[in-house]
N, C-alpha and C positions, 0 to 999 in steps of 0.2 A: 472163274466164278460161275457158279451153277445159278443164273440170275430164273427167278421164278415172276410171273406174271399175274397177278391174283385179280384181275378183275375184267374178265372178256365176254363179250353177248355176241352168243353165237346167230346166226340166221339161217335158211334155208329156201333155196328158190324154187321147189317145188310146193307150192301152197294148197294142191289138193293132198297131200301125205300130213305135210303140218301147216294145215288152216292158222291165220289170224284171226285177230279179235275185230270188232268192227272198228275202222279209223286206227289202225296200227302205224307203229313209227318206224316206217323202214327206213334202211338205208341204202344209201344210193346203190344201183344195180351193178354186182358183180363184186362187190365187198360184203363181208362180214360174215363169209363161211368158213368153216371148220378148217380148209385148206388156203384158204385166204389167211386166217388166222396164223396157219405154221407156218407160210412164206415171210408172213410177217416174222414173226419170231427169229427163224434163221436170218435174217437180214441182221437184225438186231442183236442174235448173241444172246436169245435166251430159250431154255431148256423146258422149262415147265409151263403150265398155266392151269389156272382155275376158271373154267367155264361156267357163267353165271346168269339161272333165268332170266330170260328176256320176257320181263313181263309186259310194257309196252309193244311187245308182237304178238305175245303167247300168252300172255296175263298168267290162269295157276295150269295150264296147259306143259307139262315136263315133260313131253314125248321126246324132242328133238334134242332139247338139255340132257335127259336119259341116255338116247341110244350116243350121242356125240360123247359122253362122257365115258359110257360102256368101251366105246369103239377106240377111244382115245387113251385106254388107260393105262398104254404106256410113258403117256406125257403128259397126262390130263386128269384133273379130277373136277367134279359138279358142286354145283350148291343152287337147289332148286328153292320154288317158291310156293306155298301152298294158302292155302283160304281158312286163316282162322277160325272163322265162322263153321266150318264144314267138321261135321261129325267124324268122318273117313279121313281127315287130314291127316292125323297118326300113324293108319293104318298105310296109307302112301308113302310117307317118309319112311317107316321102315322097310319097305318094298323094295323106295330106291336108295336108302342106305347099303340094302344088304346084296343088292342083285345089278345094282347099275350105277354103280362108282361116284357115289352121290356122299360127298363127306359132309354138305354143309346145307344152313338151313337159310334164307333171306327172310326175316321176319321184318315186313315192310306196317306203316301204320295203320290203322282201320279208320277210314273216313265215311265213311258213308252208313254205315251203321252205328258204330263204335268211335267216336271221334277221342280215340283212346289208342294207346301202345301198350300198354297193361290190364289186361283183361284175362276172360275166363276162357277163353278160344288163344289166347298167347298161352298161357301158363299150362294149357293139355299140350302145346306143340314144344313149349321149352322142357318139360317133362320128359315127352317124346327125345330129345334133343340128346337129356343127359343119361338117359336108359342106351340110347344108341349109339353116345359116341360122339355126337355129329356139333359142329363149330354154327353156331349162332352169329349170321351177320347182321348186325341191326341196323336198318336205313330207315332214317325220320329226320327229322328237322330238331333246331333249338328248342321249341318249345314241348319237345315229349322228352327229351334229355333226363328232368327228372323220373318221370317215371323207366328207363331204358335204367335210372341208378336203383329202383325199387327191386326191378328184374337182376341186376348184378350182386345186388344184398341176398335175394333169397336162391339164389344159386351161383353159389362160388365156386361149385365144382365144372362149369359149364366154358368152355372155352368161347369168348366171344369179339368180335370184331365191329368195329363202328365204321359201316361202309362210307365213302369219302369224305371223314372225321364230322360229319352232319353240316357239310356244304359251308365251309367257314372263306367268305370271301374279301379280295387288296380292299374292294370299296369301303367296307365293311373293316377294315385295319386289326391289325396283330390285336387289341384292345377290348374288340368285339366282344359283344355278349357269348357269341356260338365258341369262340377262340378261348375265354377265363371256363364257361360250364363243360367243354370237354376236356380242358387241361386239370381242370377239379375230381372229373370223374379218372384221371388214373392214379385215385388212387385204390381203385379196384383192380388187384395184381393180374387178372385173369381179363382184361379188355386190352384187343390189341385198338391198332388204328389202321387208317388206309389214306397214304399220301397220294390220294389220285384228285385233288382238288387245285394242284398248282398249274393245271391249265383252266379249267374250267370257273375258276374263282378267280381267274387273273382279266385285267381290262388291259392287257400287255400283249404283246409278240414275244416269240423265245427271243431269251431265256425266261421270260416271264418271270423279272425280278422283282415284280408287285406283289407277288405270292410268299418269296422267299421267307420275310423274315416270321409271316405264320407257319410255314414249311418248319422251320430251324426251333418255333414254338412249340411245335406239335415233338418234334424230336428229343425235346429237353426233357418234355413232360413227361413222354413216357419212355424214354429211355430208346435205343435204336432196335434193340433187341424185344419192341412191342409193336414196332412201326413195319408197313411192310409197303409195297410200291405195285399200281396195279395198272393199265396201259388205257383202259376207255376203248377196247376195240370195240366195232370196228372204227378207230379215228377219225376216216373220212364222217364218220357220220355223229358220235359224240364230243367231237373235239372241234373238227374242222380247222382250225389257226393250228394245230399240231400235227405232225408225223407219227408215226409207231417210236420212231427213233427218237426224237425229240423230246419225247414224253418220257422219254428211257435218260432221256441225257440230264434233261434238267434234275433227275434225282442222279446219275453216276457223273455227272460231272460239273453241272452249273452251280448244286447248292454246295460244291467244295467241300465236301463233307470229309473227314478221314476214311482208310480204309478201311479202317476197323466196323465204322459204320455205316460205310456202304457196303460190306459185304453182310455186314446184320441186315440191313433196310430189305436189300434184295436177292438175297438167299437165303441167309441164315434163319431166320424169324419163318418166313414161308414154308422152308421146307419142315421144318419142325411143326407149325400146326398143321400144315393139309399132307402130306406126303411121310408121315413117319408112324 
């Protein structure tokens, strides 16, 4: 199985080449780079990854997400992050769609100006998005859910992904508000999901069977062949209570899944949006 890895923040310890923002969220020293990243992988038995702005280090800064993506594109593909708000936003996405291995877009909320996920600075960058090809990941919370459903109505042609299924956690039970509004939203054919929340929504140690039966939720809803499995590198620093491995196992072998659907979950589905 050609297991792909769809959710990795890469870092860099040279901080005068790629400066941080002020008060950045590093991770612990000597994790979270680009070859940190592949030792990981080869450990684990998987082949690909999607390297994913680290905005928390780099905020709409895509230098480091750019050239690692560029550099990596035999095993790697990007999904940067840009600034709504910014007139040139457009004009950067196709830059590093077309020149620096950048498939995908992270359209994150606007707080601070715009306490809005559908706006007039979203809708120039999702435009952008389906002119160029490029996979929309949307990362917000439950209560922008509806409008993330306004953005999937007026672009059906837009391949998109709901980055860690919008944080649905054990506390919070299979029953949750975040767990019925995103299993409603598929039924928009074109929204995949990301089972990267069964560590980090879990009040457990692996196997972290607090998680499971929204895991087994999230899978029904949208079928395996919509769902896709992404790691939280660098671990030590997003996960902490999990391993690179661990986080791999709990989807290929804790949630007992058949093969059928773990070969969709964690290749089939992946390679088909970012790699084909």
């Amino acid at each position: 199985m050609a297991i792909v890895d769809t959710h990795a923040h890469v870092y860099h310890p040279d901080e005068s080449v790629y400066p941080l923002i002020e008060q950045p969220s590093r991770p612990p020293e000597g994790t979270g780079t680009v070859d940190h990243l592949a030792q990981n992988m080869k450990e684990a038995g998987v082949e690909r990854a999607v390297l994913v702005q680290t905005g928390s280090a780099y905020r709409w800064d895509n230098r480091l997400l750019a050239d690692s993506a560029r550099e990596s594109a035999s095993w790697a593909v990007g999904v940067c992050t840009l600034d709504p708000r910014s007139d040139e936003s457009p004009a950067i996405l196709a830059d590093l769609a077309t020149k620096h291995n950048v498939r995908g877009l992270r359209m994150e909320e606007t707080k601070d100006v715009h306490p809005l996920y559908y706006h007039h600075g979203a809708v120039r960058l999702w435009e952008a998005a389906r002119e160029l090809g490029v996979v929309i990941c949307a990362h917000l919370r439950t209560n922008h859910l509806p409008q993330l459903a306004d953005l999937l109505s007026r672009y059906p042609d837009v391949p998109v992904v709901l980055d860690h299924a919008a944080y649905p956690s054990a506390a919070e039970g299979v029953d949750s508000e975040t767990v019925r509004e995103v299993s409603a939203l598929s039924r928009f054919g074109h929204l995949h999901v990301k089972l990267t929340f069964g560590v980090t929504g879990s009040d457990a140690t692996y196997p972290f069977a607090d998680t499971h039966p929204i895991l087994h939720a999230m899978i029904d809803a949208f079928g395996p062949d919509r769902c896709m499995w992404g790691s939280d590198f660098p671990c030590e620093h997003w996960l902490k209570k999990a391993t690179y491995v661990e986080h791999l196992d709990l989807v290929r072998e804790a949630l007992g899944l058949s093969d059928a659907a773990r070969t969709a979950i964690l290749e089939e589905t992946p390679t088909r949006l970012w790699f084909e």
